[in-house]
C-alpha positions as a Markdown table, in Angstrom:
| # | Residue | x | y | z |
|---|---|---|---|---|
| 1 | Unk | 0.0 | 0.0 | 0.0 |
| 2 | Unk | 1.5 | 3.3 | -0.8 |
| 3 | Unk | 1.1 | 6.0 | 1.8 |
| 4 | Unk | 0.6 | 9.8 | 0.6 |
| 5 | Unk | 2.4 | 12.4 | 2.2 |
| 6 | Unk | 0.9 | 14.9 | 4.5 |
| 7 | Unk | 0.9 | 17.7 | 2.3 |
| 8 | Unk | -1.8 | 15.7 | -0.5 |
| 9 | Unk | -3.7 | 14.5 | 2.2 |
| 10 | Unk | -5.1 | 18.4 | 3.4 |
| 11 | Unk | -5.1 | 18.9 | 0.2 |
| 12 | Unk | -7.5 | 16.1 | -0.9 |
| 13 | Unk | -9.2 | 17.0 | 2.5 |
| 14 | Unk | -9.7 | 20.6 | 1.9 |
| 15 | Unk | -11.0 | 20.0 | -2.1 |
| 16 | Unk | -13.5 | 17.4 | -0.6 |
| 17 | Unk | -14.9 | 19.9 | 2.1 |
| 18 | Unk | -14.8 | 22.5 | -0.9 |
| 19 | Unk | -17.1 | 20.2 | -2.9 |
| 20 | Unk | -19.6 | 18.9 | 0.1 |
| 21 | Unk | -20.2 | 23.0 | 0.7 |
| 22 | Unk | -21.0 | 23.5 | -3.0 |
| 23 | Unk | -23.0 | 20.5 | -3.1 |
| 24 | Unk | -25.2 | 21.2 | -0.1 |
| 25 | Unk | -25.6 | 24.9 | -1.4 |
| 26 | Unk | -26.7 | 24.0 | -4.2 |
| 27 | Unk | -30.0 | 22.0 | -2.7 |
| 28 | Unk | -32.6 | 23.6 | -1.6 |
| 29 | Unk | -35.3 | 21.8 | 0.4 |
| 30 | Unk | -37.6 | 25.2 | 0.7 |
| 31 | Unk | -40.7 | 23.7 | -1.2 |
| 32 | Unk | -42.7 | 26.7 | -0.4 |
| 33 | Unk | -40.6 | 29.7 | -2.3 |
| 34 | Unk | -43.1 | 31.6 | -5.0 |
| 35 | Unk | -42.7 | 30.9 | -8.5 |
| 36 | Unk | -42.7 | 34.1 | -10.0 |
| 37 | Unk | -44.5 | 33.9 | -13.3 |
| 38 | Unk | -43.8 | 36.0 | -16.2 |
| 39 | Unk | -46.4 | 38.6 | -16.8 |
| 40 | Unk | -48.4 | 38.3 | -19.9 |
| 41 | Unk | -50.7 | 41.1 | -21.4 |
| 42 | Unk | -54.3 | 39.6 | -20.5 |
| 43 | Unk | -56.5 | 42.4 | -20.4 |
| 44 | Unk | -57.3 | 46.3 | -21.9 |
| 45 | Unk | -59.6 | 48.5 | -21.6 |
| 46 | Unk | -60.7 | 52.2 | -22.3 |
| 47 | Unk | -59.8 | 54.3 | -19.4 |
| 48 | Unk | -60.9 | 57.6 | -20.9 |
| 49 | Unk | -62.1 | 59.2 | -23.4 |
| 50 | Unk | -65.1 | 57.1 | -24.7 |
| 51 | Unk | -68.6 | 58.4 | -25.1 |
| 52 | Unk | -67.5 | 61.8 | -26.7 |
| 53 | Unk | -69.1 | 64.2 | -28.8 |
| 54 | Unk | -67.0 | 65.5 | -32.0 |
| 55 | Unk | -67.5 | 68.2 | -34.3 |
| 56 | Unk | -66.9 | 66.6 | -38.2 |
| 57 | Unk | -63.2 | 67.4 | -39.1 |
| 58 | Unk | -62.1 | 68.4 | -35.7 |
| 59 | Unk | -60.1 | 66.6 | -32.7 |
| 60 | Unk | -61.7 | 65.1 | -29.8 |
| 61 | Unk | -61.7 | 67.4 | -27.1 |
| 62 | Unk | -59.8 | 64.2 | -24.8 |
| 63 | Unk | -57.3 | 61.7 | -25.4 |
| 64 | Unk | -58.4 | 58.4 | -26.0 |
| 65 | Unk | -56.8 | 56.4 | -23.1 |
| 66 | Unk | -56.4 | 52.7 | -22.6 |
| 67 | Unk | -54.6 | 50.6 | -19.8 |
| 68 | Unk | -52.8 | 47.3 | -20.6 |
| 69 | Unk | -52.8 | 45.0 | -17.2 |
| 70 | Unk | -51.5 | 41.6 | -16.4 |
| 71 | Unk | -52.7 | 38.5 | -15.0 |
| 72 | Unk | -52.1 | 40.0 | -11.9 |
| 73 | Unk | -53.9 | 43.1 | -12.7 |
| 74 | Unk | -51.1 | 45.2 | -12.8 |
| 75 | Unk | -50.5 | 47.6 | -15.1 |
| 76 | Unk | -47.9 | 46.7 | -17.9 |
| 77 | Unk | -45.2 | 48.8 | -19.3 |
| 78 | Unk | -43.9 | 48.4 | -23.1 |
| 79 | Unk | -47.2 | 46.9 | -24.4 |
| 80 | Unk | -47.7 | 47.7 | -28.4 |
| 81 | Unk | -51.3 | 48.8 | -28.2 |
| 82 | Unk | -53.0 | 48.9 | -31.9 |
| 83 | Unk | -55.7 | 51.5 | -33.1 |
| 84 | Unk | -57.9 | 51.3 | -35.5 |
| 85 | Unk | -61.3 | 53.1 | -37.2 |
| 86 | Unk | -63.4 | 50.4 | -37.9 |
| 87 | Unk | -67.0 | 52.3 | -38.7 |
| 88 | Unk | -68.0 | 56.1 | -39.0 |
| 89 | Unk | -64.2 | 57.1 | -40.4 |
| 90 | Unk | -62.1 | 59.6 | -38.7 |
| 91 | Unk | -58.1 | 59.8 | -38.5 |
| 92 | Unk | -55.8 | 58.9 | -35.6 |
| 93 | Unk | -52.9 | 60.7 | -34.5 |
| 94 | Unk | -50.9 | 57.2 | -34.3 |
| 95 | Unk | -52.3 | 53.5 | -35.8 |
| 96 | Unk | -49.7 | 51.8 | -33.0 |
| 97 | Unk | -48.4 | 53.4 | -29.6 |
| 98 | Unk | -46.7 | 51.7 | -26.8 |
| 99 | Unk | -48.0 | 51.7 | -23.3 |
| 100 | Unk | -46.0 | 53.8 | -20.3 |
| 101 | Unk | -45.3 | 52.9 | -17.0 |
| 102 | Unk | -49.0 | 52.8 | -15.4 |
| 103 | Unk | -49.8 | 50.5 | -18.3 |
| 104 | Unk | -51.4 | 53.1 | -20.5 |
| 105 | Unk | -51.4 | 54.5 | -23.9 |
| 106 | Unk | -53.2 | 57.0 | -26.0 |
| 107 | Unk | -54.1 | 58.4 | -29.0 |
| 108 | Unk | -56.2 | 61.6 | -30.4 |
| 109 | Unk | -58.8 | 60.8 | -32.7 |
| 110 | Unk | -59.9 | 63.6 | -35.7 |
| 111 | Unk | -63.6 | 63.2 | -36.8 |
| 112 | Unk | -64.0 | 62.4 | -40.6 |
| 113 | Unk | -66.3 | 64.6 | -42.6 |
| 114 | Unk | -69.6 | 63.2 | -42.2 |
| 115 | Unk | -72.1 | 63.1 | -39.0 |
| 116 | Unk | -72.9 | 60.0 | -37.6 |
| 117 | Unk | -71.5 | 57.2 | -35.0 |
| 118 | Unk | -67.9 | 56.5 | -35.3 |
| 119 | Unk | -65.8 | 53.6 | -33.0 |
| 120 | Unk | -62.3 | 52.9 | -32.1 |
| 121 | Unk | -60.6 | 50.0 | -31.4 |
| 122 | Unk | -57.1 | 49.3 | -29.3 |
| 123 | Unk | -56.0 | 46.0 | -29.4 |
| 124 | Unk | -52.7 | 43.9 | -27.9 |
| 125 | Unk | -51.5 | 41.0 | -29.5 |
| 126 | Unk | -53.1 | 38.1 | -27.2 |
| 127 | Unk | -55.4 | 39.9 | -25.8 |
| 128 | Unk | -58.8 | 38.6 | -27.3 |
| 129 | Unk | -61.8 | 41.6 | -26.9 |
| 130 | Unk | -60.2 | 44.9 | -27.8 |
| 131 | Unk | -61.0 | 48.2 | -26.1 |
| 132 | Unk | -63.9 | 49.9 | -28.0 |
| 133 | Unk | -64.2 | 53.4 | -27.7 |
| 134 | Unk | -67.7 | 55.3 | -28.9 |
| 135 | Unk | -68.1 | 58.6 | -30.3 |
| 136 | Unk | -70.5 | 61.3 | -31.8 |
| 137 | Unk | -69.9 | 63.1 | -34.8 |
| 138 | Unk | -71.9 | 65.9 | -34.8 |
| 139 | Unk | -72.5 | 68.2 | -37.6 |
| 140 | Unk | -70.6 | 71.9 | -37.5 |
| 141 | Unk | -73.1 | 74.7 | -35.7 |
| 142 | Unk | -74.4 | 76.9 | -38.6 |
């Protein structure tokens, strides 16, 4: 049998208690810490600005305002939020904006040329009902 000197023997000794520390570190037995999921973009909705009256050819006195949350029904940051005209016409200042910190985004919607009933819709990719706003446009006083 072949003896080692000393001087590998702490060695060996100090490498193995290296190795049971990283070992034991590494398991975890904690069961109950919270899994954190990863938010995902599960509801929007008009926050202002719906149920306005607008002279033809003219801007909407407010904003059009939506708020993206999360499953948790926070608000989310860095959403792209799509508009779009679908009936009575109109122009928007931007087709696709990108929410803010408190989740929300907006837009300033410009009556088209004729009276009637218009809507506007903001969507998010995933998200399955958009946000509907609906507005009045009202014929120029005489």
């Amino acid at each position: 049998m072949q003896a080692f000197p000393m001087r590998t023997v702490r060695r060996l000794a100090g490498v193995s208690m290296a190795l049971s520390l990283l070992v034991a570190a590494g398991c975890d037995d904690d069961d109950d810490d919270p899994i954190t999921p990863t938010p995902v973009a599960t509801e929007i909705e008009a926050t202002s600005g719906n149920n306005q009256t607008v002279t033809v050819s003219t801007a909407a006195a407010q904003p059009l305002v939506v708020t993206v949350r999360d499953q948790n029904d926070d608000p989310m940051a860095n959403v792209t939020v799509t508009w779009a005209t679908p009936t009575g016409g109109g122009t928007l200042s931007q087709t696709s904006t990108t929410t803010d910190a408190n989740g929300m985004a907006q837009v300033t919607y410009t009556a088209g040329a004729t009276a009637g009933a218009a809507t506007v819709t903001a969507s998010v990719t995933g998200i399955t009902t958009p946000a509907t706003f609906n507005l009045t446009v009202a014929a120029a006083a005489p």
